[in-house]
KEMARZA-800214 format. One line per 3 residues: number of its first residue (from 1); their letters; for each residue x, y, z of C-alpha. Coordinates in pm, 1 decimal, always signed. Layout:
! KEMARZA-800214
NUM> A> X,Y,Z; ...
//
This chain:
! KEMARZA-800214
1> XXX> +13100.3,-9669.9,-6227.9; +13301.1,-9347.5,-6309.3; +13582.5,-9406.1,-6077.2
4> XXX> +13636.3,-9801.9,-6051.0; +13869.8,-9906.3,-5778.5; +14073.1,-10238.7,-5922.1
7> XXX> +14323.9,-10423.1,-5837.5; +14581.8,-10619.9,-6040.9; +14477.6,-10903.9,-6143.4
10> XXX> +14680.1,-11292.9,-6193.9; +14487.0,-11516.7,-6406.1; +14653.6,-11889.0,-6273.2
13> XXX> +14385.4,-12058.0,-6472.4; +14280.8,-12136.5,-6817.1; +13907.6,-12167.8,-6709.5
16> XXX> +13912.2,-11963.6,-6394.2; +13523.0,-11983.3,-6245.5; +13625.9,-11729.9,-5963.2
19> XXX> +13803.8,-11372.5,-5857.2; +13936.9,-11374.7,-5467.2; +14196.3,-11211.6,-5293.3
22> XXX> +14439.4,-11366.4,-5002.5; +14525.0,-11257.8,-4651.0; +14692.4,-11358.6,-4355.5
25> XXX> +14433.6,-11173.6,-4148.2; +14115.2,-11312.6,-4259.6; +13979.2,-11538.1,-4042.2
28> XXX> +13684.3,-11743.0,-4143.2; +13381.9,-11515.2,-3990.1; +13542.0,-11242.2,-4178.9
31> XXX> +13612.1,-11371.8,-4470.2; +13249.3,-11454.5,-4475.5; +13171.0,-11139.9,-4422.0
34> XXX> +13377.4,-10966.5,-4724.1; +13282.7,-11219.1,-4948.1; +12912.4,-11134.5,-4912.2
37> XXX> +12943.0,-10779.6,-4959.7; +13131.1,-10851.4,-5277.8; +12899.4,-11060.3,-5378.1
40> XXX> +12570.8,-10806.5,-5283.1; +12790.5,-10533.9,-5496.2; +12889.4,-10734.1,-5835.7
43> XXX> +12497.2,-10803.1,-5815.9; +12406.6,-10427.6,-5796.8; +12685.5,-10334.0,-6056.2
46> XXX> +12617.7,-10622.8,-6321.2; +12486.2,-10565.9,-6660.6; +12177.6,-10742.9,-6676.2
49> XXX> +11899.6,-10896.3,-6932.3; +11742.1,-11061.1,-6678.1; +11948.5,-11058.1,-6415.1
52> XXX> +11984.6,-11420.5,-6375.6; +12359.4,-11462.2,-6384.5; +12394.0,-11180.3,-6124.9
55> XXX> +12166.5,-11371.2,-5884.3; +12380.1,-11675.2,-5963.3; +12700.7,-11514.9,-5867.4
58> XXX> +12797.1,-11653.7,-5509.5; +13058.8,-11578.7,-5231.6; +13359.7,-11785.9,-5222.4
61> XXX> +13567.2,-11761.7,-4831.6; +13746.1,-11972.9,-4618.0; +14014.4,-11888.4,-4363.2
64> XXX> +14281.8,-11606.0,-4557.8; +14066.0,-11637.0,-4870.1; +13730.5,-11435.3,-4969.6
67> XXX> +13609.8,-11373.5,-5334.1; +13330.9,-11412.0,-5602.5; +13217.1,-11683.0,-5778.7
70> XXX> +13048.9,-11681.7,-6077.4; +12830.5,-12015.9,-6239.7; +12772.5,-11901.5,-6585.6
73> XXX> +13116.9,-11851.2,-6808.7; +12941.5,-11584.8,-6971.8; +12985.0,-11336.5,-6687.8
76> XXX> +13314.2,-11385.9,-6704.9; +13351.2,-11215.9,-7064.0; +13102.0,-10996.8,-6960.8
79> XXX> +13292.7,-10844.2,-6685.0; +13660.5,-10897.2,-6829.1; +13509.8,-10804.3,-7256.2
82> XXX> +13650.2,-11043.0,-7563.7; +13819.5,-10872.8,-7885.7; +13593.3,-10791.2,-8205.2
85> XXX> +13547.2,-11126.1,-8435.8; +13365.7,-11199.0,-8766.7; +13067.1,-11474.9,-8682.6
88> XXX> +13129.1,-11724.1,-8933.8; +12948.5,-11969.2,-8818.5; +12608.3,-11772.3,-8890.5
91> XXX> +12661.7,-11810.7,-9235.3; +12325.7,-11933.3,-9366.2; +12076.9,-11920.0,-9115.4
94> XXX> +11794.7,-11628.2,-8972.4; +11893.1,-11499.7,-8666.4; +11701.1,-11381.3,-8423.9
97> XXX> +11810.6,-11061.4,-8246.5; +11738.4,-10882.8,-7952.5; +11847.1,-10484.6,-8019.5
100> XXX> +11840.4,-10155.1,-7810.6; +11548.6,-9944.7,-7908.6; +11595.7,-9616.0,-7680.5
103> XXX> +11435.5,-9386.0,-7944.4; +11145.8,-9635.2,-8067.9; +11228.0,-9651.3,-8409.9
106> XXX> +11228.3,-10040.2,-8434.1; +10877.8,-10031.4,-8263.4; +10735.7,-9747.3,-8517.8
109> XXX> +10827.8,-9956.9,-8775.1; +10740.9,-10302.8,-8672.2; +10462.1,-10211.8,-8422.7
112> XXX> +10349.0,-10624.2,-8374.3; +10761.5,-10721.0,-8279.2; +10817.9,-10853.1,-7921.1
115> XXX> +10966.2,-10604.4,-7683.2; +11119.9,-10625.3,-7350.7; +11280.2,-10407.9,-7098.8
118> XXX> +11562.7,-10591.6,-6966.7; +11667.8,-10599.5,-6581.8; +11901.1,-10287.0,-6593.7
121> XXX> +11623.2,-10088.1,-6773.0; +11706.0,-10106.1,-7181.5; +11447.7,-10132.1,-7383.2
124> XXX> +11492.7,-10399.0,-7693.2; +11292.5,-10543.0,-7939.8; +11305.3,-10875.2,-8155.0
127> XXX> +11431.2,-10819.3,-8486.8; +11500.6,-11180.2,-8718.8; +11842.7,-11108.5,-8979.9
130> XXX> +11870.6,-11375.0,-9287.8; +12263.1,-11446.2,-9280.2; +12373.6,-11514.0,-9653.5
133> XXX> +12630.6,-11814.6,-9744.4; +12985.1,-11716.5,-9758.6; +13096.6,-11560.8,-10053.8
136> XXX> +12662.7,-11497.6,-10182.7; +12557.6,-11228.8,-10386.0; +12291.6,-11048.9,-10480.8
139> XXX> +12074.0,-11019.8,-10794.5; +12287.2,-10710.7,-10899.1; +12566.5,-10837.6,-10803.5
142> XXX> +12640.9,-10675.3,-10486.0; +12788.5,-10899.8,-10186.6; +12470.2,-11034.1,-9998.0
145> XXX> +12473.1,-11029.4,-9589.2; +12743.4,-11296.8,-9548.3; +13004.7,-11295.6,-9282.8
148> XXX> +13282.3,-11091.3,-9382.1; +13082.7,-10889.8,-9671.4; +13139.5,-10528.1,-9696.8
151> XXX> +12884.1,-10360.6,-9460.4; +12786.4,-10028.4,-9336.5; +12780.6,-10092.5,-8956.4
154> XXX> +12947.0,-10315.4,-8705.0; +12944.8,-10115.0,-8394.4; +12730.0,-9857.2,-8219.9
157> XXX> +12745.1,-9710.4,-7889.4; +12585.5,-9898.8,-7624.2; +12309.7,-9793.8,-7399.5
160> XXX> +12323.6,-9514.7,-7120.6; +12422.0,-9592.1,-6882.4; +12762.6,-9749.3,-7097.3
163> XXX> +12760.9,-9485.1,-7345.9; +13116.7,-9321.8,-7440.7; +13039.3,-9010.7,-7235.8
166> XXX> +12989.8,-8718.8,-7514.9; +12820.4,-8959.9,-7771.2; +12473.1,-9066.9,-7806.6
169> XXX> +12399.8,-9466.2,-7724.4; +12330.6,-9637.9,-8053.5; +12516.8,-9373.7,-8273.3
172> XXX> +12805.5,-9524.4,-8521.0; +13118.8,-9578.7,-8332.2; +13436.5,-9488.6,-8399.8
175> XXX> +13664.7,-9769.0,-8517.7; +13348.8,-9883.0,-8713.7; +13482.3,-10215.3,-8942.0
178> XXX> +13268.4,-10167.7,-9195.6; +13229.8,-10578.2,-9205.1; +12874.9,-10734.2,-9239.1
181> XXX> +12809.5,-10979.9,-8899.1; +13173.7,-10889.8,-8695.0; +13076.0,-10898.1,-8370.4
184> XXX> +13226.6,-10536.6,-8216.4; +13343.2,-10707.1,-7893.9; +13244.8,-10648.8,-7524.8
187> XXX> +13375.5,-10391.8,-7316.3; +13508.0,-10530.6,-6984.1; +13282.5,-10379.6,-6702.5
190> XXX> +13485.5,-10500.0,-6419.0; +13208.8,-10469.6,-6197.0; +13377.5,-10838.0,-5986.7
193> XXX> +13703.4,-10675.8,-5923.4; +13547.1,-10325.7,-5828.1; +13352.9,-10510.8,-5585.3
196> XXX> +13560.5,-10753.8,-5442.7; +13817.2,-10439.0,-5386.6; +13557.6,-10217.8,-5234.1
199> XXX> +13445.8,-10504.6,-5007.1; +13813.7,-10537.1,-4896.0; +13850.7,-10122.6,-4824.8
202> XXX> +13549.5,-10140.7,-4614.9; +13653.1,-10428.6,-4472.6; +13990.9,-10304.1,-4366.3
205> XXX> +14188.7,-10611.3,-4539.2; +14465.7,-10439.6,-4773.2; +14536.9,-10640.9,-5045.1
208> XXX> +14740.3,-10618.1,-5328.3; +14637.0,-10834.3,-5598.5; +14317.0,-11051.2,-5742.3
211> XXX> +14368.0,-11433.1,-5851.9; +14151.5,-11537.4,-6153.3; +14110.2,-11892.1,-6013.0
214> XXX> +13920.4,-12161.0,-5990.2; +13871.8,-12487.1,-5754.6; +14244.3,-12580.9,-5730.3
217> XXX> +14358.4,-12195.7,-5667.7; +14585.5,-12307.0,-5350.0; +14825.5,-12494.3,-5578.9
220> XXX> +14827.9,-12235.5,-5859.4; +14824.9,-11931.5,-5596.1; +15126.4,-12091.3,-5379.3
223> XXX> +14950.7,-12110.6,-5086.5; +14957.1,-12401.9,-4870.6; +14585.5,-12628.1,-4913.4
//
């Protein structure tokens, strides 16, 4: 999405399973309505493996109320990105890993590892990382692959079509931490509120703000159950 329509959002819960919007002139029928375009969208736009929390994403509408559910938490970071952290809690044990092989080096060198092609079309293979105990080292001396060890790489650019336009997916980022096993953070796609806001343009319904809700948003919104 190179120009993403959004609209402001209020989060009015602490685990909010839903985005909607609310209007005096939405009647049931086209609530409905809005709520399944905004659904058929965030499905399009989401970043998928396997596209299973997209097809699990469901319309939420009732009279004055339309929006997007969504069943798996994970979407929800997915669409709204977390902050960088160090994964302590892998110190010790092999990991398995599923990374982004767009030029085929990981498959030239490991020609018998797993690959797959994931649901928006990225091609990754299984690689399996031994995470050292906190504070290891190696026989010379040199920090081992702990959590928190000096490292080369943290971050790379992601995949077309998420690539920082004028850098190459899976190129060295800038910012790089230079931290062995700190997760980079995700990137907050947005693809829920782009969709929900489109659905309401099309629809005709101007509305100024999203809720990040979830079962009891009439209470929390200030609207009347």
């Amino acid at each position: 999405m190179t120009s993403q329509i959004l609209l402001p959002e209020f989060r009015v819960s602490d685990h909010p399973d839903r985005i909607i919007i609310v209007s005096p002139v939405l009647t049931a029928a086209r609530a409905r309505a809005l709520a399944n375009e905004a659904v058929r969208m965030a499905r399009q736009l989401s970043p998928k493996i396997n596209g299973a929390g997209a097809r699990r994403l469901q319309p939420v509408y009732g009279k004055g109320v339309a929006g997007i559910r969504w069943a798996d938490p994970y979407m929800f970071y997915v669409d709204h990105g977390t902050q960088p952290f160090t994964m302590y809690k892998l110190a010790g044990k092999t990991i398995p890993m599923w990374v982004a092989d767009p030029g085929g080096f990981e498959r030239e060198r490991n020609p018998k590892a797993k690959v797959r092609t994931t649901a928006d079309g990225r091609v990754q293979v299984l690689i399996f990382r031994r995470v050292a105990a906190l504070g290891q080292k190696r026989p010379d001396g040199k920090p081992a692959s702990y959590p928190g060890a000096p490292g080369r790489i943290s971050r790379r650019e992601a995949a077309a079509p998420w690539t920082t336009p004028g850098k190459r997916g899976g190129a060295i980022a800038a910012g790089n931490g230079g931290v062995r096993w700190r997760h980079s953070g995700i990137v907050g796609r947005q693809f829920m509120n782009h969709s929900l806001a489109i659905a309401a343009q099309r629809a005709g319904v101007i509305a100024d703000r999203a809720y990040l809700a979830d079962v009891g948003w009439r209470t929390r919104t200030g609207e009347a159950r």
